[in-house]
KOLMAR-846803 format. One record per residue (C-alpha): z, x, y negated; residue number from 1. Coordinates in nm, 3 decimals, padded with zeros to 5 digits. Layout:
<recs>
[rec [Z, X, Y], NUM]
...
</recs>
This chain:
<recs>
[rec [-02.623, -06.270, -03.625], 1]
[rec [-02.481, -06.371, -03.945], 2]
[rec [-02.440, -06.068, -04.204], 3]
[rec [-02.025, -06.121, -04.176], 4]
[rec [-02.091, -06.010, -03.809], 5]
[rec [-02.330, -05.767, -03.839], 6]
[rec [-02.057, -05.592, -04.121], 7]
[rec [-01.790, -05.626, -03.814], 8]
[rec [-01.977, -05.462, -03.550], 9]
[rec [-02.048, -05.161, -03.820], 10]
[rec [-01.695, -05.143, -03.888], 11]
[rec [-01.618, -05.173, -03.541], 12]
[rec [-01.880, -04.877, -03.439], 13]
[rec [-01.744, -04.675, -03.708], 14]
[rec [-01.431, -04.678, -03.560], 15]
[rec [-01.534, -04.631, -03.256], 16]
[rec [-01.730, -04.277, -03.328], 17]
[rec [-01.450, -04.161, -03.540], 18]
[rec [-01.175, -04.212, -03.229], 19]
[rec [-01.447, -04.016, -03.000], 20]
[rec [-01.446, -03.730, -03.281], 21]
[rec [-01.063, -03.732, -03.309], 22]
[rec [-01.079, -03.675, -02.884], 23]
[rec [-01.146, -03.326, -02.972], 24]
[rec [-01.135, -03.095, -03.234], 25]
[rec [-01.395, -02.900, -03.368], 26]
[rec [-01.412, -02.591, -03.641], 27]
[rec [-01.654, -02.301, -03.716], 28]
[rec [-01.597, -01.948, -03.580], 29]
[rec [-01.754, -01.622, -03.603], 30]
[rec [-02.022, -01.638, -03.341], 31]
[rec [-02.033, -02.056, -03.390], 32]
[rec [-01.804, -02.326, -03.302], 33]
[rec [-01.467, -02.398, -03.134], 34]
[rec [-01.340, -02.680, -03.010], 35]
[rec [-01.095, -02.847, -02.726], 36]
[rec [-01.033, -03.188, -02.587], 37]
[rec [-00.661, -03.280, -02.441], 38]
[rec [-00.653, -03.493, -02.124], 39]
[rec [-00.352, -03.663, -01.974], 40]
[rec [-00.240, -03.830, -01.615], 41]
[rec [00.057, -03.948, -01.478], 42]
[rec [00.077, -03.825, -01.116], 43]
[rec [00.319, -03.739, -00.884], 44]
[rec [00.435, -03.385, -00.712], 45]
[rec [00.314, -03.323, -00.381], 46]
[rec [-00.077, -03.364, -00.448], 47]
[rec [-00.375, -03.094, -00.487], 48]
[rec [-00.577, -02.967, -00.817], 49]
[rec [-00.937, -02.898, -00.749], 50]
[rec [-01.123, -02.714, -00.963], 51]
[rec [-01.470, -02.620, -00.903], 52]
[rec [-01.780, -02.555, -01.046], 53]
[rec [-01.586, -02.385, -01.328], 54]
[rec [-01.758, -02.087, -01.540], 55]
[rec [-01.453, -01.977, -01.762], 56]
[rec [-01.083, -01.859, -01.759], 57]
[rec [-00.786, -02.091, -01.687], 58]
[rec [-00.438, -02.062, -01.694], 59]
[rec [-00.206, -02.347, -01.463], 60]
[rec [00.128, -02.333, -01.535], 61]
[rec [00.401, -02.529, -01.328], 62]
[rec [00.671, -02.800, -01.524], 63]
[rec [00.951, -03.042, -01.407], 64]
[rec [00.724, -03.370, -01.533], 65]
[rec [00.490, -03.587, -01.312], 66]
[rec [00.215, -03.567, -01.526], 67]
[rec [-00.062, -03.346, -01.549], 68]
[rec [-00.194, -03.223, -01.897], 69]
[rec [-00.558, -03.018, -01.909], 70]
[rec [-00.653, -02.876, -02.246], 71]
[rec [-01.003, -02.737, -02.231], 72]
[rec [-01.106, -02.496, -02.494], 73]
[rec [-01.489, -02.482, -02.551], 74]
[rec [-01.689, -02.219, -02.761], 75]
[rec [-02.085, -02.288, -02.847], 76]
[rec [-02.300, -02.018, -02.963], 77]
[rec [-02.485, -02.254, -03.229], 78]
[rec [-02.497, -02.307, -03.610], 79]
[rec [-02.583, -02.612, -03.594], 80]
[rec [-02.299, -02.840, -03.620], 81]
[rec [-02.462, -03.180, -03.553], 82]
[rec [-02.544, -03.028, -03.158], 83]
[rec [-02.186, -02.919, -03.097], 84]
[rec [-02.119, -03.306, -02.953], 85]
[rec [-02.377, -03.318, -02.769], 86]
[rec [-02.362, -02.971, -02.644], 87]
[rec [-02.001, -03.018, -02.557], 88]
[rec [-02.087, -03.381, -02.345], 89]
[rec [-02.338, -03.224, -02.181], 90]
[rec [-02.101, -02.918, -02.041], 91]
[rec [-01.765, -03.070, -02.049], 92]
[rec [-01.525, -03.133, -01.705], 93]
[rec [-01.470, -03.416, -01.600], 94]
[rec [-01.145, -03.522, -01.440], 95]
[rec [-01.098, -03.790, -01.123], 96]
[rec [-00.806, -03.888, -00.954], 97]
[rec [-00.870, -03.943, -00.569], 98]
[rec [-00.512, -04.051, -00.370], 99]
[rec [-00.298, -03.793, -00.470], 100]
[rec [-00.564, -03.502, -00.550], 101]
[rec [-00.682, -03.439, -00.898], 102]
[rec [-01.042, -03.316, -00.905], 103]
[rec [-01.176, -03.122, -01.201], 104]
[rec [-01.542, -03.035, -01.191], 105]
[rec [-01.733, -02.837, -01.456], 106]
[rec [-02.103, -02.853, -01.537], 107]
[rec [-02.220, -02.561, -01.744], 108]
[rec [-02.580, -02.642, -01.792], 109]
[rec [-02.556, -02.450, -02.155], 110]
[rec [-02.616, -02.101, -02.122], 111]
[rec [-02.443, -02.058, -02.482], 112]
[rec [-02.142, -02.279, -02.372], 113]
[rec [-01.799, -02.126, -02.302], 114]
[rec [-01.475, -02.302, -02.204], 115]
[rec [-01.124, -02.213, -02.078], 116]
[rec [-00.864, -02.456, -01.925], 117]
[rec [-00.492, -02.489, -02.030], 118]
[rec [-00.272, -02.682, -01.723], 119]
[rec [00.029, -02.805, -01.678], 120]
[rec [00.094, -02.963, -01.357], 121]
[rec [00.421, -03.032, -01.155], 122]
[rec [00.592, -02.732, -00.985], 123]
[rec [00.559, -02.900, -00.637], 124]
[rec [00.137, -02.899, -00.645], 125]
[rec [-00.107, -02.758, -00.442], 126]
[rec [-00.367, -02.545, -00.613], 127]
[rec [-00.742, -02.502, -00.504], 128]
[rec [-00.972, -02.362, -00.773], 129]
[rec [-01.300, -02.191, -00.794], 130]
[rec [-01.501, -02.000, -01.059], 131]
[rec [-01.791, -01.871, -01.143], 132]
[rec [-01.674, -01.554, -01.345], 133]
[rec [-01.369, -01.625, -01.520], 134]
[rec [-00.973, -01.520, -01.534], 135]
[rec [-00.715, -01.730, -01.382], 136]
[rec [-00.333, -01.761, -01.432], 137]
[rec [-00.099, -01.945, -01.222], 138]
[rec [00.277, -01.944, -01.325], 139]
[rec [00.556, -02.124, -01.221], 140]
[rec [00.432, -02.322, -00.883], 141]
[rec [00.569, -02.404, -00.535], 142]
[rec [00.269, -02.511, -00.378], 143]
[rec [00.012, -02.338, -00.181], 144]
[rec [-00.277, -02.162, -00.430], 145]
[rec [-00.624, -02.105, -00.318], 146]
[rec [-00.787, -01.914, -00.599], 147]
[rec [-01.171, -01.746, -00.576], 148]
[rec [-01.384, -01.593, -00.867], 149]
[rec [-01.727, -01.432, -00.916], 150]
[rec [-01.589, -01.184, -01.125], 151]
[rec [-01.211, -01.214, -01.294], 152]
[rec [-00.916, -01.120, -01.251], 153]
[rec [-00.640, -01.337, -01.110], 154]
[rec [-00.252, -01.320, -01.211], 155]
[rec [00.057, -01.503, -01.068], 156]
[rec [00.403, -01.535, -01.125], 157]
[rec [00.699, -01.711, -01.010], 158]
[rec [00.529, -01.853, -00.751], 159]
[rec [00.707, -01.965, -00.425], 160]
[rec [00.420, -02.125, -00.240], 161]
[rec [00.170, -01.926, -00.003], 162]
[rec [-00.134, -01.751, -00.184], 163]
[rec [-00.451, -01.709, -00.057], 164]
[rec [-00.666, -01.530, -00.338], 165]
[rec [-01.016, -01.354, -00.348], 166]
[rec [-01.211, -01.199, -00.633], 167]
[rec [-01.546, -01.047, -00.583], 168]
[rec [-01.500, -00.767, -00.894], 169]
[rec [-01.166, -00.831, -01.117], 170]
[rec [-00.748, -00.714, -01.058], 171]
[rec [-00.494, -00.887, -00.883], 172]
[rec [-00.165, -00.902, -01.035], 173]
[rec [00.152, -01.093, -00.850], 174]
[rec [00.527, -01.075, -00.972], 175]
[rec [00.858, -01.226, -00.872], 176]
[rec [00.709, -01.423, -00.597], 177]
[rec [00.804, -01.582, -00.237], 178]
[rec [00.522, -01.723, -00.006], 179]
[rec [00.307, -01.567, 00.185], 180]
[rec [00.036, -01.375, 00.028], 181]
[rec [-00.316, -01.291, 00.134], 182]
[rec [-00.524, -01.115, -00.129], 183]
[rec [-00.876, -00.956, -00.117], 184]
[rec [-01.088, -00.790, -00.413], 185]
[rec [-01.417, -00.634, -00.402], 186]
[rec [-01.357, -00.359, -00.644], 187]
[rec [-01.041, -00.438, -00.838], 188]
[rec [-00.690, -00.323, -00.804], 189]
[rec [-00.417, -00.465, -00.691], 190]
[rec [-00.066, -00.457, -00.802], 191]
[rec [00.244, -00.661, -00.661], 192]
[rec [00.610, -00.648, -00.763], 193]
[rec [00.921, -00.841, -00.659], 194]
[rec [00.743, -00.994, -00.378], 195]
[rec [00.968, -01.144, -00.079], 196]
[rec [00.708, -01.218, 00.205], 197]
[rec [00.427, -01.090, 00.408], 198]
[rec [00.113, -00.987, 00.254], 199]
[rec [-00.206, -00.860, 00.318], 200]
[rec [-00.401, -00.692, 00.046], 201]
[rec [-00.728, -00.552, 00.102], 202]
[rec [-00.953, -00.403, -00.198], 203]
[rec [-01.300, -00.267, -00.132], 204]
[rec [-01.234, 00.003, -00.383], 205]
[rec [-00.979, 00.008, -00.583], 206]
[rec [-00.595, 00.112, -00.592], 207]
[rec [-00.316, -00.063, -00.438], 208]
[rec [00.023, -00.071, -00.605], 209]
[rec [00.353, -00.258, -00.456], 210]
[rec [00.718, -00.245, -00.663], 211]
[rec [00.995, -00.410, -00.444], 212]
[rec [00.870, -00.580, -00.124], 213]
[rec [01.107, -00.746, 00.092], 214]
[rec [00.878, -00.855, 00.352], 215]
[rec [00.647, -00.703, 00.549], 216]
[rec [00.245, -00.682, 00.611], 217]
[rec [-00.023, -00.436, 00.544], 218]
[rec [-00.231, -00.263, 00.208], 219]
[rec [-00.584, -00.182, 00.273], 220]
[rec [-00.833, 00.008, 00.038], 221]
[rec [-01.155, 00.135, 00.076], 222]
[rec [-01.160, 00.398, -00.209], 223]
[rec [-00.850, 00.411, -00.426], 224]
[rec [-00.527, 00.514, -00.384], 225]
[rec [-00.178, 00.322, -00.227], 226]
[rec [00.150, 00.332, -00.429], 227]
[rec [00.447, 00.200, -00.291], 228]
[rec [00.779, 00.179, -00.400], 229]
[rec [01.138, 00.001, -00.277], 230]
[rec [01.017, -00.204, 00.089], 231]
[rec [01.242, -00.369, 00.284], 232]
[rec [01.146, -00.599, 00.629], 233]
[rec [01.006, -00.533, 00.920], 234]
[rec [00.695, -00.375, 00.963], 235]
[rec [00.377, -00.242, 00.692], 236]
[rec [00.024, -00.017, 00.749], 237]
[rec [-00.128, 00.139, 00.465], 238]
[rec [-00.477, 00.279, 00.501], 239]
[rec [-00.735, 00.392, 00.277], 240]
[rec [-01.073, 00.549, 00.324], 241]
[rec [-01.072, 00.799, 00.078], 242]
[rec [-00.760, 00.773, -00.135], 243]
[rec [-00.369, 00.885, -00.129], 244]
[rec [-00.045, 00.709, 00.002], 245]
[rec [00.293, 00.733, -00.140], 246]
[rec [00.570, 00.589, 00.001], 247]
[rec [00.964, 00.575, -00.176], 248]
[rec [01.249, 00.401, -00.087], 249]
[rec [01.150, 00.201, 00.231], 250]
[rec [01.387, 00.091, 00.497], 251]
[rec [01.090, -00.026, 00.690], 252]
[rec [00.836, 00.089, 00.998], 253]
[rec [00.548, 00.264, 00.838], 254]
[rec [00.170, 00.302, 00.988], 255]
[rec [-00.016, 00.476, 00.692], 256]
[rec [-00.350, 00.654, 00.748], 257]
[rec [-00.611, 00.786, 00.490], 258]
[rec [-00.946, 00.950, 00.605], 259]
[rec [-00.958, 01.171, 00.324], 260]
[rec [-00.654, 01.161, 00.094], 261]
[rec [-00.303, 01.300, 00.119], 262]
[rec [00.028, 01.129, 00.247], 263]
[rec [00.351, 01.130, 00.079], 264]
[rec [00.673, 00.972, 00.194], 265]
[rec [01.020, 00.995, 00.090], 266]
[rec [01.355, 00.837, 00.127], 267]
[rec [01.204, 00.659, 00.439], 268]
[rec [01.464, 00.486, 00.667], 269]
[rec [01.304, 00.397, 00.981], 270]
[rec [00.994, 00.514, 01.158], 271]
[rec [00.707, 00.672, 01.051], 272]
[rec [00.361, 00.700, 01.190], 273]
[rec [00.146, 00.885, 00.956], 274]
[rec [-00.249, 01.023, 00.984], 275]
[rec [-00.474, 01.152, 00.773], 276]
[rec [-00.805, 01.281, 00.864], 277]
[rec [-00.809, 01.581, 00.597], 278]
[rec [-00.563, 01.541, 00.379], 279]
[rec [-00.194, 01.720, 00.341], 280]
[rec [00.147, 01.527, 00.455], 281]
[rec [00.420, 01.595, 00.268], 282]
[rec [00.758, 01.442, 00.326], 283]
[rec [01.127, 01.451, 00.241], 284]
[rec [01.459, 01.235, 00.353], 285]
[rec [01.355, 01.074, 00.687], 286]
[rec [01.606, 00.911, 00.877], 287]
[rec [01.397, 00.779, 01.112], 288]
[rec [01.171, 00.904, 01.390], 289]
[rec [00.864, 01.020, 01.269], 290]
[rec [00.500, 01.057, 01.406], 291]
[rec [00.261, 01.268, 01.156], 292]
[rec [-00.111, 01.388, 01.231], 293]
[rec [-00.327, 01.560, 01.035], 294]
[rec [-00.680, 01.676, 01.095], 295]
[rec [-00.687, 01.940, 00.895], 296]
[rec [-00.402, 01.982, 00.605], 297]
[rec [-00.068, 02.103, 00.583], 298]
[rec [00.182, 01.918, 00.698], 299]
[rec [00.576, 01.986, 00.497], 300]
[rec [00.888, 01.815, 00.544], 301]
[rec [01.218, 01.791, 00.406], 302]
[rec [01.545, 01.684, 00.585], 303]
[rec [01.448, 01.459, 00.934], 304]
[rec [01.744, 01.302, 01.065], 305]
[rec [01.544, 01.144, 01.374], 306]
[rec [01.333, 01.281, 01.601], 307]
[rec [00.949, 01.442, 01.530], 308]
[rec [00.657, 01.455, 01.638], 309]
[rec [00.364, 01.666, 01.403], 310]
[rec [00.069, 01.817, 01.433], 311]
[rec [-00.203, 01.951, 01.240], 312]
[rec [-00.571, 02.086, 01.366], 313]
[rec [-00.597, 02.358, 01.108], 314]
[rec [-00.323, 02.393, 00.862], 315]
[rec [00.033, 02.510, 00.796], 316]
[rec [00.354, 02.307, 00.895], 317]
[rec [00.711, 02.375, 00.735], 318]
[rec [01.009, 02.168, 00.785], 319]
[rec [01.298, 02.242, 00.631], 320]
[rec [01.592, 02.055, 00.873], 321]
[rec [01.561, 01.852, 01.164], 322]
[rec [01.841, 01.668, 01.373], 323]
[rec [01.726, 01.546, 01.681], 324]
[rec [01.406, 01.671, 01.947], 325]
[rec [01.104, 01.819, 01.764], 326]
[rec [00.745, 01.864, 01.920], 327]
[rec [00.501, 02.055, 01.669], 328]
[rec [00.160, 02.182, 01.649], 329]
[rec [-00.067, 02.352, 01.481], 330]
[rec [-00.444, 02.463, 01.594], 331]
[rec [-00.445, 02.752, 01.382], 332]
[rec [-00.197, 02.714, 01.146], 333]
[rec [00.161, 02.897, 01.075], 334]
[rec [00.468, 02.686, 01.195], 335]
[rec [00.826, 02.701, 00.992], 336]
[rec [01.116, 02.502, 01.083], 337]
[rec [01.434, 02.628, 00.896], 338]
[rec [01.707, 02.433, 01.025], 339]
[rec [01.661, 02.272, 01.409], 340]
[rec [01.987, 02.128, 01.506], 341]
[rec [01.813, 02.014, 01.844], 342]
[rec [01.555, 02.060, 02.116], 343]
[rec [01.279, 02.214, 01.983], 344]
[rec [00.889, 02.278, 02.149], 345]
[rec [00.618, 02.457, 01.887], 346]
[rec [00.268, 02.567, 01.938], 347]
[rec [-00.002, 02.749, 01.714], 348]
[rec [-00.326, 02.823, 01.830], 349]
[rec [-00.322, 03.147, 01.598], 350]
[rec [-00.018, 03.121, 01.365], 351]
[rec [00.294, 03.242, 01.335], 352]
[rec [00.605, 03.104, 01.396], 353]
[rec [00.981, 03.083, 01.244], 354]
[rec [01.270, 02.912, 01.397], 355]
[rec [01.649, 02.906, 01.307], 356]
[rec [01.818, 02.737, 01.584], 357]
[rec [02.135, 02.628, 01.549], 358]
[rec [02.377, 02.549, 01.807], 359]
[rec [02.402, 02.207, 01.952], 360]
[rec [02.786, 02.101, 02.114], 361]
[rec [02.539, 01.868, 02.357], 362]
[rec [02.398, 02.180, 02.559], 363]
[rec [02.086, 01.954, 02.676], 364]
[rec [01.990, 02.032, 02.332], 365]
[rec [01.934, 02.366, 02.302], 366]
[rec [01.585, 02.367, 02.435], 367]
[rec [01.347, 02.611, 02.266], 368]
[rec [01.014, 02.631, 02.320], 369]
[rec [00.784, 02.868, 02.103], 370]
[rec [00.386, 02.979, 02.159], 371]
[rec [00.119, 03.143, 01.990], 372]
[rec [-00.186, 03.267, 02.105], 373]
[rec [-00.238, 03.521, 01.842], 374]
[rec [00.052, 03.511, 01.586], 375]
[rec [00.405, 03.658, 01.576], 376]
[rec [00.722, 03.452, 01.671], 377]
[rec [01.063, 03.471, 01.518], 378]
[rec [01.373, 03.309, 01.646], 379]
[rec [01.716, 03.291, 01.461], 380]
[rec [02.023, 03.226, 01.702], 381]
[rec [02.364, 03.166, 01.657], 382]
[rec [02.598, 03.388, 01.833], 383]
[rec [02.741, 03.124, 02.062], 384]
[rec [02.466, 02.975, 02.146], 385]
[rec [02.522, 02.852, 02.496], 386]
[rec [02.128, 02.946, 02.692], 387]
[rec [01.895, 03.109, 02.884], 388]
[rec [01.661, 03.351, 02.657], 389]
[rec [01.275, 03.461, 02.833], 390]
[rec [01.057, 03.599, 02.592], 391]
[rec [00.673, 03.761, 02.712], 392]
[rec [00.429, 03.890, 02.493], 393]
[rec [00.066, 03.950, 02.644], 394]
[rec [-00.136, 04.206, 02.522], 395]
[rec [-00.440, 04.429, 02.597], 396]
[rec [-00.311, 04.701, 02.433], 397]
[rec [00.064, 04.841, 02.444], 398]
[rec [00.102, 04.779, 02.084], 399]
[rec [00.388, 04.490, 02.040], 400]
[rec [00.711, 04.498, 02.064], 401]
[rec [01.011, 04.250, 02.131], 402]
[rec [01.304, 04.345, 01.854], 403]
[rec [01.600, 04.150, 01.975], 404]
[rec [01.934, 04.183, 01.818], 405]
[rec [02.049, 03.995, 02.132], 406]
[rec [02.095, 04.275, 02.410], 407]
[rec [01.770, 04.213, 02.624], 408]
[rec [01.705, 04.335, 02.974], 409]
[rec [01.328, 04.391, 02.933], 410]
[rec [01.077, 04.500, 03.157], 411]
[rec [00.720, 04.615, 03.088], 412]
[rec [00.381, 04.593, 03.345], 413]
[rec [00.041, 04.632, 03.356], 414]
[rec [-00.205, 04.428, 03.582], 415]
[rec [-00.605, 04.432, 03.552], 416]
[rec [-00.607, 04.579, 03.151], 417]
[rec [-00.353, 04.382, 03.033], 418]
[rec [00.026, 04.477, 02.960], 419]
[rec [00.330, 04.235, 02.974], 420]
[rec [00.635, 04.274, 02.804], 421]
[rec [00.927, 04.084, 02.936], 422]
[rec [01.301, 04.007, 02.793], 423]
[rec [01.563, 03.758, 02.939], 424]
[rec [01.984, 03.737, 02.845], 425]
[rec [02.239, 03.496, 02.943], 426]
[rec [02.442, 03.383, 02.660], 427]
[rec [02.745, 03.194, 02.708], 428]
[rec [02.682, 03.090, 03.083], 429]
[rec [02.436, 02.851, 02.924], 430]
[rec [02.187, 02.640, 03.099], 431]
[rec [01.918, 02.539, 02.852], 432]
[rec [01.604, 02.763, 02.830], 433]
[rec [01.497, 02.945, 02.524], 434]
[rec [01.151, 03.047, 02.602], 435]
[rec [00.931, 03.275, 02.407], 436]
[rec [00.582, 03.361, 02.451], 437]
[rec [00.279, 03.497, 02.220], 438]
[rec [-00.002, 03.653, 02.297], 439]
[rec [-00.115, 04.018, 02.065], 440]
[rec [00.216, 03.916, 01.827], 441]
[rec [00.541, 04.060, 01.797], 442]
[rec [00.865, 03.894, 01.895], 443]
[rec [01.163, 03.880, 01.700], 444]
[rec [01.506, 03.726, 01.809], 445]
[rec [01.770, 03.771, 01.549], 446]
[rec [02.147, 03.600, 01.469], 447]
[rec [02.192, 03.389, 01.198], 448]
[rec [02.519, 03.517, 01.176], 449]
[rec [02.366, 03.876, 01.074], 450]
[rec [02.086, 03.776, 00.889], 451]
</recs>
């Protein structure tokens, strides 16, 4: 090789090296040095991104151009410039283009090598990424996203495709988004808002919290606690195994059920089926029918529009006004209902009871049925109440009394050691039965009118 040629080829290697080194850029930081590397395609919308094998955070945001632009960030714990290059070619992604599916695969074989992906890809993509321990971002896609990490959290927004997401430790975070949703954390929280599908969230242990769901589906937490607020749709379950549910604003059936926490609902529109293993109920502004079970707190409601159903093993239940048919129970509990505009049938084990009944224009709904086995019952009346009244008391010593301000033709026997005391009345040449029984309690039948 002549010595003009051999000048050439150094000139031509030198340019060479210095067009790798402008590729990426490269400056010292604190803990050693940064640098990043800009790739560009031109594809079209309706394909994939892969990611995989990826040990870092990465943030995919959706744009109107057919092109897809990945800017990856790199850190390297060194202080020795002159290893950075090599560092970086050894741990770099590479990018392939297979049909209409872009492929981006990390290596990480530097323990002291860090990197974190900047993406812009057309609105209209598919999304299927996987790390090792990283954060990811998606904003601004119509696709469907598959996201999973070791350990970060994952955030969307504005994104109209359906998501299918898992992390085994970090949060999930969704907003102002409209495909179908199916999340699942290990430990993390969870926290949706604006959301206009079905989803199903499940965290091993930490708290669930959903703003604005027009949709329907089901929250599921191990440990932490379910907050949910403004649902519209069809149908959602909450459960958690040791944590509370609140409920506002739905217009929506509602299955919620803790085994250890404490239920709250309010301003719910449609029916309720609540249970909680040891927890209290409390709820307020029902217009639906409602369904509530608890194994051993107190159970208190507000207004019910609907119908009821409640029941508690051990604790105290107060409502405050019902509209339509009420069944309630109590194991050993005290039982209040305030305001019962309907058919009403309550039982305590050991309580005692209060009732203001108010008269119904449909007489098939002025059904009263009260029991105790050891407590006191009182009954409030309206004067024109149109029923049948039968109170008893049973007793094993002549000790308890029936004080009626309704005139009561009573009678009084005894039969094997035990005394019964008996009232009945007619009012208003009504049919329906008001019925009145306790055992050792008093009985007490007043008018609301007098009260």
């Amino acid at each position: 090789m002549s010595n003009s040629m051999k000048y050439l080829f150094i000139i031509f290697l030198s340019i060479a090296l210095m067009a790798q080194d402008s590729d990426f850029n490269i400056k010292k930081s604190w803990n050693g040095y940064e640098g990043s590397k800009l790739e560009q395609l031109e594809i079209s919308p309706g394909g994939k991104l892969i990611m995989k094998n990826i040990k870092g955070d990465i943030l995919i945001e959706g744009s109107d151009k057919s092109r897809l632009r990945c800017k990856e960030i790199f850190t390297v714990k060194t202080h020795n410039k002159s290893e950075v290059r090599e560092i970086f070619l050894e741990n770099r992604s590479y990018i392939e283009k297979n049909d209409n599916a872009v492929i981006i695969t990390g290596q990480n074989n530097y323990e002291n090598y860090y990197s974190r992906f900047e993406i812009i890809i057309p609105k209209n993509y598919s999304i299927d990424t996987k790390t090792k321990g990283g954060d990811i971002t998606a904003l601004k896609i119509n696709g469907v996203i598959k996201m999973q990490t070791a350990g970060g959290d994952l955030e969307g927004d504005q994104i109209q495709g359906d998501i299918v997401w898992h992390t085994t430790g970090g949060d999930v975070s969704i907003e102002n988004s409209g495909g179908k949703i199916d999340i699942q954390t290990e430990g993390g929280d969870i926290e949706l808002e604006n959301i206009k599908s079905e989803i199903k969230i499940r965290s091993s242990g930490g708290d669930i919290q959903v703003y604005n769901l027009q949709g329907s589906g089901s929250a599921k937490t191990s440990g932490g606690d379910i907050d949910i607020n403004l649902l519209e749709g069809t149908h959602f379950a909450a459960v958690t195994s040791g944590g509370d549910i609140t409920i506002d604003n739905s217009s929506i059936d509602i299955q919620a059920k803790t085994f250890g926490g404490d239920i709250r609902i309010s301003k719910a529109a449609y029916k309720l089926e609540l249970n909680t293993s040891g927890g209290d109920i409390s709820l307020d502004r029902l217009e639906g029918d409602l369904s509530a079970e608890s194994s051993g707190g107190d159970i208190a409601a507000g207004n019910i529009i609907g119908s009821a159903f409640i029941k508690t093993a051990g604790g105290d239940i107060t409502v405050k006004s019902i509209n339509k048919d009420l069944d309630i129970s109590s194991s050993g509990g005290d039982i209040t209902v305030k305001q019962a505009y309907s058919n009403i049938k309550a039982v305590s084990s050991g309580g005692d009871i209060f009732i203001k009944k108010f008269n119904n224009t449909n007489t098939d709904k002025n059904y009263v049925n009260l029991a105790s086995s050891g407590g006191n019952l009182t009954c409030y009346l309206e004067k024109n109440i149109s029923a049948r009244i039968h109170a008893r008391i049973k007793m094993r010593r002549d000790k308890y009394k029936i004080y009626s301000e309704i005139p009561l033709q009573t009678n009084k026997k005894q039969s094997h050691g035990t005394y019964i005391l008996s009232g009945e009345a007619s009012l208003n040449e009504g049919h329906s039965l008001i019925e009145l029984k306790t055992d050792e309690g008093h009985i007490r039948i007043k008018t609301i009118n007098n009260e």
